[in-house]
C-alpha positions, -999 to +999 in steps of 0.1 A: +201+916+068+223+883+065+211+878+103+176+880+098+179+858+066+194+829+092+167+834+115+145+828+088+161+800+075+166+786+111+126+789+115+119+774+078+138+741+085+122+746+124+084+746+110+103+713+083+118+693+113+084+703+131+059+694+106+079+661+101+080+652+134+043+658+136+038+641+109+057+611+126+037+610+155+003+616+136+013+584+116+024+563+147-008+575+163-036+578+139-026+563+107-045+524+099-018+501+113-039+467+104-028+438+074-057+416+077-082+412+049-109+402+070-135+432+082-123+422+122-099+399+142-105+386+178-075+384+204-079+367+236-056+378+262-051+354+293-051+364+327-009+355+329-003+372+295+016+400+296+028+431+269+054+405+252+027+379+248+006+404+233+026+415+209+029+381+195-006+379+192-006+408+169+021+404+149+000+385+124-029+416+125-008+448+125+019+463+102+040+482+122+050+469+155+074+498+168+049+527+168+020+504+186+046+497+209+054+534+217+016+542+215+011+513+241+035+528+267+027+559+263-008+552+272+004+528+298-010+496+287+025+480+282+028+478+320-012+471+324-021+441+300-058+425+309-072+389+304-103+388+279-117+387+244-107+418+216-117+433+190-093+447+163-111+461+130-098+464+099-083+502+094-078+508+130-050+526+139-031+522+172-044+542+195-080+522+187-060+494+190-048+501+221-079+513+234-095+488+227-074+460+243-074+482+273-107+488+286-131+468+258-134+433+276-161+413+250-187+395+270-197+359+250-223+335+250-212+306+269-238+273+265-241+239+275-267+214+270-272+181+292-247+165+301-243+135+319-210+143+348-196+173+358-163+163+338-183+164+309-195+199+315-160+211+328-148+202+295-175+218+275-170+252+295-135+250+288-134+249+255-156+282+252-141+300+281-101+303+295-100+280+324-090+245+317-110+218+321-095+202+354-096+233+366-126+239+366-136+204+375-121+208+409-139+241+415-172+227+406-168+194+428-155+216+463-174+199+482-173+225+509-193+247+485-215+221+479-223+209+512-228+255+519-256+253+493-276+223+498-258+200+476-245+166+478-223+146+456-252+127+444-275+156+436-248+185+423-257+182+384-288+197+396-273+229+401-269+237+368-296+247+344-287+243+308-292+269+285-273+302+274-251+328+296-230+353+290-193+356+304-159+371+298-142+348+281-111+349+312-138+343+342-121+324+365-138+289+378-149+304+409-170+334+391-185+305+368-194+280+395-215+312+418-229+327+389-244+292+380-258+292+416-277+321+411-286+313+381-304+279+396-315+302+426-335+327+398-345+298+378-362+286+407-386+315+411-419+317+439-441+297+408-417+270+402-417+264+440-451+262+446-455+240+418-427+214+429-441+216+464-477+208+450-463+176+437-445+168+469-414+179+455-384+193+464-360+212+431-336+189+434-360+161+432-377+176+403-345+179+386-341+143+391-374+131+379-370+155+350-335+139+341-354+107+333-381+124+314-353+138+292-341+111+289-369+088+279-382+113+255-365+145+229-397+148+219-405+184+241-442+182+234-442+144+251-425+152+281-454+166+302-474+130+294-438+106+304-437+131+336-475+125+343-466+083+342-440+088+365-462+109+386-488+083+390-461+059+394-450+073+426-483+085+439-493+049+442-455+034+452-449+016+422-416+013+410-404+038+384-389+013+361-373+033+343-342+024+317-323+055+314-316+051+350-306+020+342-279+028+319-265+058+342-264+029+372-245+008+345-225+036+330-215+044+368-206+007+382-182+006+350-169+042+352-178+046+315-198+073+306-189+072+270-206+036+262-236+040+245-265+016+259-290+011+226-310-018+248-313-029+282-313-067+291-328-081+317-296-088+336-292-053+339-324-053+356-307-068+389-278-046+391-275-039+431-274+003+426-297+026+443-301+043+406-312+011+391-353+021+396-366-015+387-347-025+419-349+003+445-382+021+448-387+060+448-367+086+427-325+075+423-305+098+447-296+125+425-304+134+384-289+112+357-281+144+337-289+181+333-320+180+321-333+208+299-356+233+308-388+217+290-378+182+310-382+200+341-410+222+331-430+197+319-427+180+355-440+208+373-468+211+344-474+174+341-507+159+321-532+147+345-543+114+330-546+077+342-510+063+324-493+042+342-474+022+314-453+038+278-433+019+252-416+033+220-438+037+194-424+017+158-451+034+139-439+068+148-406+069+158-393+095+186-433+091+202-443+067+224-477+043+229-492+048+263-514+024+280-534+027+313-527-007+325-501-039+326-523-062+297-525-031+274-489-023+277-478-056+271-493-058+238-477-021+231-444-034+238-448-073+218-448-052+189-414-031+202-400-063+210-406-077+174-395-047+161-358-042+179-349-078+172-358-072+136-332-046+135-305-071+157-300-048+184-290-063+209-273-041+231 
């Protein structure tokens, strides 16, 4: 009798020490183990970061730091940390937490509109994904990859298309830089190309003709009439004339890209560079910037009209007046003249 009464008290405090240490790994399992008030929190892991780093990235997000530790070697992510973007919700407990930092990479939209150098884009990519900027600067301007896919250092802006992607936030400057490339390659389906090569075009030249047509006009519903002028410009081997090249042949004599060029004087007009297009005939050697999409559309869908000649329009500003030859546009641009030295700009 006093035997079995030891068994059962040996069993009692057995199914005690059981159900506590049950309880104890329940808890360090399953039980919330978040402090933030918002409803989420993002982590971004980098590609070098390992369990220590982390760690320190949650401490600010999670309550108890010991049992996600344990969870997190037990479930062998300790010794397996990944580069990317996380998600931790509010109320998740650490094996969600763990979870999802080990196999729940977040892809993100990555943009960039146009810009002007390949420093300037570098930069922009950087700040949305985990390379740095020089970095990435250097992978975009190997010139062995360039010269392996048709590019120059004059015409290498063209390769890249403005618009939206997505990426993980760690790709690495190589897996931006090809996945731009095919991205130009798909943008420049069997349509495009039989359009550019209607208008004795190659894409790259397009590109380049459409970086001035950006430039000349934001207006997107304008840009097919600017592309038609230049059209009919080159059809009959005028000179292009055109100012934005100007100021990118300026901007690139004084290695400042951050100047901002309101007017162009006629002393500009003789700077000796082949993008200065009121000197050198024909299309610059590469694009000015990245044009958007509608820019280089609207080159391969140009208005067919007789324009040879456009000025800003001062009675409705962002438009331009349009005249079909040099006596008509010089009246068009009196009253532009008039108008810019009303307003003292003078460069």
């Amino acid at each position: 009798m006093y035997i079995k009464k030891i068994l059962l008290a040996i069993l009692i405090i057995g199914l005690v020490v059981g159900g506590a240490f049950a309880y104890m790994v329940y808890n360090a399992v399953f039980a919330p183990n978040t402090k933030f008030n918002n409803s989420e929190a993002y982590v971004f892991v980098r590609s070098d970061d390992d369990f220590n780093n982390v760690k320190e990235m949650l401490t600010p997000l999670i309550n108890d730091m010991s049992t996600f530790e344990k969870v997190a070697e037990r479930k062998g992510y300790a010794s397996n940390v990944r580069g990317g973007k996380y998600l931790i919700k509010k109320g998740m407990n650490n094996n969600d937490i763990v979870n999802s930092l080990r196999s729940k990479n977040i892809p993100i939209r990555v943009s960039f509109n146009n810009q002007e150098t390949l420093a300037d884009l570098a930069g922009r990519i950087s700040a949305q994904l985990e390379p740095d900027s020089l970095t990435l600067l250097n992978n975009l301007n190997d010139a062995e990859f360039l010269k392996a896919n048709g590019f120059t250092n004059e015409t290498k802006l063209a390769m890249y298309i403005p618009n939206s992607y997505e990426f993980f936030w760690n790709s690495s400057p190589e897996n931006f830089r090809d996945r731009m490339l095919k991205e130009y390659q798909r943008f420049w389906n069997a349509d495009r190309i039989q359009k550019a090569e209607k208008i004795g075009m190659t894409p790259n030249e397009v590109i380049t003709l459409a970086s001035i047509v950006h430039k000349e006009t934001a207006k997107v519903d304008e840009r097919p009439r600017v592309a038609g002028v230049y059209l009919n410009r080159l059809k009959v081997r005028m000179l292009l004339q055109a100012d934005p090249t100007v100021i990118y042949a300026l901007k690139l004599h004084n290695g400042d890209f951050d100047t901002v060029y309101k007017r162009v004087l006629y002393k500009d007009l003789t700077l000796d560079s082949p993008y200065n297009t009121y000197k050198y005939a024909g299309l610059p050697p590469g694009p000015i910037a990245m044009p958007d999409i509608s820019a280089i559309d609207a080159v391969l869908n140009s208005e067919q009209h007789d324009y040879y000649y456009f000025v800003a329009n001062v009675e409705n500003f962002g438009y331009h007046k349009f005249a079909k030859n040099l006596a008509q546009h010089n009246k068009n641009k009196e009253q532009y003249v008039r108008w810019i030295n009303a307003q003292k700009i003078n460069r």
